[in-house]
C-alpha positions as CSV (number, residue, x, y, z in Angstrom):
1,X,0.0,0.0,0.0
2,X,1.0,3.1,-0.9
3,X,2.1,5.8,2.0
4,X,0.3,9.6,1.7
5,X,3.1,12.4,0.7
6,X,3.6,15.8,2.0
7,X,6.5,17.3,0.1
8,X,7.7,21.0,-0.1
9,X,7.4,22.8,-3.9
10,X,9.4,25.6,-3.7
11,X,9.3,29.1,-5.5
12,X,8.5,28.8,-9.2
13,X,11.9,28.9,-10.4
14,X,12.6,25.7,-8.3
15,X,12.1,23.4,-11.6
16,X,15.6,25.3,-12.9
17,X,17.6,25.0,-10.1
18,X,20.0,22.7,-8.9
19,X,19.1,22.4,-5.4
20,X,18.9,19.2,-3.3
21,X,15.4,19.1,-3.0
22,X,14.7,19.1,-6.4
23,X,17.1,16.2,-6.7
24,X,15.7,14.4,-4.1
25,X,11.9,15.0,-6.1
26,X,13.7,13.7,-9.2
27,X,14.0,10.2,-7.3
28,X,10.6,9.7,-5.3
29,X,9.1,7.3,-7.5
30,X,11.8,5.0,-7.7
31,X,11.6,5.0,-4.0
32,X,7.4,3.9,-4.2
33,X,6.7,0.5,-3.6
34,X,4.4,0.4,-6.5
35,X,3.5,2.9,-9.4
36,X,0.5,4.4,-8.6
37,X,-2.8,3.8,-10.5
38,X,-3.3,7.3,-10.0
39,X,-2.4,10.4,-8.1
40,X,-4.8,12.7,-5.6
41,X,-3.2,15.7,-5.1
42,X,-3.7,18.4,-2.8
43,X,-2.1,22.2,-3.6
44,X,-1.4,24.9,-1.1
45,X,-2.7,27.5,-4.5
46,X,-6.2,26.1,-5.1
47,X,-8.5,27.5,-2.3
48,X,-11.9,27.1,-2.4
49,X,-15.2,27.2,0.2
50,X,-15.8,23.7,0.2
51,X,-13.8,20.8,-1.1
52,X,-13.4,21.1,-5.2
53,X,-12.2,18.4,-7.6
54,X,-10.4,19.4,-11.2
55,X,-12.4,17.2,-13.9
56,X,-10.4,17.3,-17.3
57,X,-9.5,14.8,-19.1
58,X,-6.7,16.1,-20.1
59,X,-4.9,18.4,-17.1
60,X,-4.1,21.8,-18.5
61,X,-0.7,23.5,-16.9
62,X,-1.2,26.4,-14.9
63,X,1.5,29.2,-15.2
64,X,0.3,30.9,-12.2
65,X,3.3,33.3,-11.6
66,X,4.7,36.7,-13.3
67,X,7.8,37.9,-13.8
68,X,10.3,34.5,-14.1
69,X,12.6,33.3,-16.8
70,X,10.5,32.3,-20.1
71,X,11.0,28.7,-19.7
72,X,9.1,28.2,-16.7
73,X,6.1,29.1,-19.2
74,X,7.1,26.7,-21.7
75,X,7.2,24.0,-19.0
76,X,4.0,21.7,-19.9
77,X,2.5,18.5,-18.1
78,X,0.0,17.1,-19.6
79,X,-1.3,14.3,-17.5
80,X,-4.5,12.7,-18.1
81,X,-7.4,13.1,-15.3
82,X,-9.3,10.4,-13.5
83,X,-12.8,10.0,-13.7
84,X,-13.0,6.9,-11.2
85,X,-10.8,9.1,-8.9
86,X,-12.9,12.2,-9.2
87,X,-16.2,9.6,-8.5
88,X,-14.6,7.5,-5.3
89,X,-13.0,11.0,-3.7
90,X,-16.7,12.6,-4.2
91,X,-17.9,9.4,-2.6
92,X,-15.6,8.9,0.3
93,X,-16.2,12.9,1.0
94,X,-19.8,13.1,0.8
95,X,-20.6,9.8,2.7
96,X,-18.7,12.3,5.4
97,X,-21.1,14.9,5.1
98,X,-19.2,17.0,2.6
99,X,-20.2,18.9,-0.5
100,X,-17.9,18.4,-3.0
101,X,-17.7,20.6,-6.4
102,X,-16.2,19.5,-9.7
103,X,-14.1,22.2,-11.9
104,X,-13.9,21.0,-15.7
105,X,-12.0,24.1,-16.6
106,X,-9.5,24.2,-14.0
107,X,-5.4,22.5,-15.2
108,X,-2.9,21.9,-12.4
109,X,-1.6,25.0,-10.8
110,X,2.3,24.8,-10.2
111,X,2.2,23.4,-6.7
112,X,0.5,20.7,-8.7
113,X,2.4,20.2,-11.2
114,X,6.4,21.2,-10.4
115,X,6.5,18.4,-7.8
116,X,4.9,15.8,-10.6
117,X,7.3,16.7,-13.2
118,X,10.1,16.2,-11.3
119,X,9.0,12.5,-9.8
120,X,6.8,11.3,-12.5
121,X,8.4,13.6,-15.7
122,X,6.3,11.0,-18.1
123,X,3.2,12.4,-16.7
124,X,2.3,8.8,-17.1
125,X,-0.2,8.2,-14.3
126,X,-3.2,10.2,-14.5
127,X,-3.9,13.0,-11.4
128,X,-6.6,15.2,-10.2
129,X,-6.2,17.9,-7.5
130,X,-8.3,18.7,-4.4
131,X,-8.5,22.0,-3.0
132,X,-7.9,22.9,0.6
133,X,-10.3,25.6,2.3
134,X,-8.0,27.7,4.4
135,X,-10.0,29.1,6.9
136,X,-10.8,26.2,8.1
137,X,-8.0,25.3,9.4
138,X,-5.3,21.9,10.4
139,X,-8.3,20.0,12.3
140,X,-10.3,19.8,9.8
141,X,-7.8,18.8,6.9
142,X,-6.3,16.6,9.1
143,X,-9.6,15.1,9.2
144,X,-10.1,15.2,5.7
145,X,-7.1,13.1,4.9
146,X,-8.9,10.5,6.8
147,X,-11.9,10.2,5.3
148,X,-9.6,10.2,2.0
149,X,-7.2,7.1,3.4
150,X,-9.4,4.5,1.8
151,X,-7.9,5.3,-1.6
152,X,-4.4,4.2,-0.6
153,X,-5.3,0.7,-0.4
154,X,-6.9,1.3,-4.2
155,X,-3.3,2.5,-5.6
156,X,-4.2,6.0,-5.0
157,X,-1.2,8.3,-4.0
158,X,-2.3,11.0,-2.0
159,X,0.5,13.5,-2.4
160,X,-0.2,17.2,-0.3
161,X,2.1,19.7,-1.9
162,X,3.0,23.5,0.0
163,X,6.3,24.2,2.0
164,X,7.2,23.7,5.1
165,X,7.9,27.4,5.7
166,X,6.6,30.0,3.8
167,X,7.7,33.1,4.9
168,X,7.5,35.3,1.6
169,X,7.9,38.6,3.4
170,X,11.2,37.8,3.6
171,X,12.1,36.4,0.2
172,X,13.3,39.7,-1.6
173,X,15.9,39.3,1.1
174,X,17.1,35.2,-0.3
175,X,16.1,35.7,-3.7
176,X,19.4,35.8,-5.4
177,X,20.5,33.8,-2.0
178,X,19.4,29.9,-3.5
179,X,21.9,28.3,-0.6
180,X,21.3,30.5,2.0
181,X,21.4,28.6,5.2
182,X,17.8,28.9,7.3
183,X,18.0,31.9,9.9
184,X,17.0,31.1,13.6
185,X,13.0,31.3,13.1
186,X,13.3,29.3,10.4
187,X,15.1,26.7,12.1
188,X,13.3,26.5,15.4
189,X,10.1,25.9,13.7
190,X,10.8,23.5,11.5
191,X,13.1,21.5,14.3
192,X,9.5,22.1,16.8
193,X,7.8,20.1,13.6
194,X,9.9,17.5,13.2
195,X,10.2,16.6,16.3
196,X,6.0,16.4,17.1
197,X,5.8,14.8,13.6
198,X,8.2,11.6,14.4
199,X,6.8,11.4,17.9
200,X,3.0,11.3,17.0
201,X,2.3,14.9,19.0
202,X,-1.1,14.7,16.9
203,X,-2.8,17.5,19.3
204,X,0.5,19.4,19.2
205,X,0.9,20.0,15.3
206,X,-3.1,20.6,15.1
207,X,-2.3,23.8,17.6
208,X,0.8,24.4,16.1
209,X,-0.2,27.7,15.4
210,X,0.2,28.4,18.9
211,X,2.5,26.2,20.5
212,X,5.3,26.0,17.9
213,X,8.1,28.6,18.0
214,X,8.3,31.5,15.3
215,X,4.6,29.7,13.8
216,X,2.6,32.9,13.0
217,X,6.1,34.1,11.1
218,X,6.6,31.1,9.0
219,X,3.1,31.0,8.0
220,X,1.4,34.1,7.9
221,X,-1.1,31.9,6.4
222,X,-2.0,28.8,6.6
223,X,-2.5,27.4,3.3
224,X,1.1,26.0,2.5
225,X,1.1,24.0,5.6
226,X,-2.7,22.4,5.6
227,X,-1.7,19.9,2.3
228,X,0.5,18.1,5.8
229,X,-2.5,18.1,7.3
230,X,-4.4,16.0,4.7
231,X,-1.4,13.9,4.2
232,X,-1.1,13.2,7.9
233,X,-4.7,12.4,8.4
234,X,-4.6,10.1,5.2
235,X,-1.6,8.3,7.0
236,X,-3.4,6.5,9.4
237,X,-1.6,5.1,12.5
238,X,1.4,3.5,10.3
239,X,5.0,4.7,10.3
240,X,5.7,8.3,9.3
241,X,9.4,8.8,7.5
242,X,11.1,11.9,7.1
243,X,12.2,11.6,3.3
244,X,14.4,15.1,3.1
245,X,15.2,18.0,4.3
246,X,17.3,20.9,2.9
247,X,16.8,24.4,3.1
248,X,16.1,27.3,-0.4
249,X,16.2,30.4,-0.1
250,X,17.2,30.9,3.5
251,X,13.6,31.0,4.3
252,X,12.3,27.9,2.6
253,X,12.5,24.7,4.4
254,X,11.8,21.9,1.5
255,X,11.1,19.0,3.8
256,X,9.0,15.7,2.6
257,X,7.6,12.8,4.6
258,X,6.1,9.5,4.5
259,X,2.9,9.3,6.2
260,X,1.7,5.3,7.0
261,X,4.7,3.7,5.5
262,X,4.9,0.0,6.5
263,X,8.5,0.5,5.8
């Protein structure tokens, strides 16, 4: 079975840069103990009211940035969609007492599809993303992973893409800085999550917000941190592996795990 995947997608440069992390995405699905018949994934830039499912059957690639070198635009992955996924995650949500909306016109947005390049560069297995609803916080994502765990043992990868820090006030600063080791606040926090992630502190990392170090500064928001959540949640009460961590941009911690791993 399949473990659920929280990995860290960087600025939108990050597919041109040679910077661990990316190497590290370039080997993921050698590391899988089976291909995946298809791949659920959840995006820290799609925020909607209630959960949304992307419907194509073809996945269009979103450019959704300004201002970055022309390749990144040329950059295209055209996956195919699901319509058995989109069906059993409707299911498994609304048997939960969800409503659940389907988008026909919406592609993948890059925290989608930067991450799937780099481990599946084929785009070979088909995908559809799921939103996340931000103002509803880790509790209820967490608990939305779970309802979702069923489809690991159906060949499902549940992959949550955001970053493990997410500071962009700061990233004028690192811009031009790719190697830049993580400053103190950086660290702290990221250390605070390891540490409650490998030692099951459930009820710790749902209040991270308040009882992590430097929280509130590394996420101003919460959306690049909730795909965890889902991830987590989808885990169930197996193993949970920390694949990688490395640090871009001084104030981007890229860190991955492995959520109910048998492993």
């Amino acid at each position: 079975m399949l473990p659920a995947l929280f990995v860290s997608h960087g600025a939108p440069t990050f597919p041109l840069t040679d910077a661990p992390a990316r190497f590290f995405l370039e080997g993921l699905a050698k590391s899988l103990s089976e291909k995946p018949r298809a791949i659920l994934v959840v995006s820290a830039h799609w925020e909607s009211l209630v959960p949304s499912v992307t419907t194509s059957l073809v996945n269009a690639t979103i450019h959704d940035f300004h201002g970055f070198p022309r390749e990144l635009y040329e950059i295209q992955y055209p996956a195919l969609g699901s319509a058995w996924l989109v069906e059993r995650v409707a299911a498994l949500l609304e048997a939960a007492g969800q409503t659940v909306t389907h988008d026909a016109e919406r592609g993948l947005d890059h925290g989608a599809w930067v991450p799937l390049r780099l481990a599946f560069p084929d785009a070979d297995v088909p995908v559809v993303q799921l939103s996340v609803q931000t103002a509803r916080g880790p509790e209820y994502h967490y608990e939305l992973g779970k309802f979702l765990a069923p489809l690991r043992q159906e060949g499902v990868l549940i992959a949550g893409s955001g970053s493990f820090t997410h500071d962009l006030s700061s990233f004028r600063e690192y811009y031009n800085a790719l190697h830049a080791p993580a400053p103190e606040r950086v660290q702290v926090f990221a250390e605070w999550m390891v540490d409650a992630l490998e030692t099951g502190r459930t009820k710790d990392l749902l209040c991270y917000r308040t009882r992590a170090p430097q929280a509130v500064r590394n996420h101003p928001t919460e959306e690049h941190l909730l795909p965890l959540f889902v991830a987590l949640g989808a885990g169930g009460a197996g193993a949970t592996r920390h694949l990688h961590t490395s640090t871009t941009h001084g104030i981007l911690r890229m860190d991955a795990f492995a959520f109910g791993d048998k492993a």
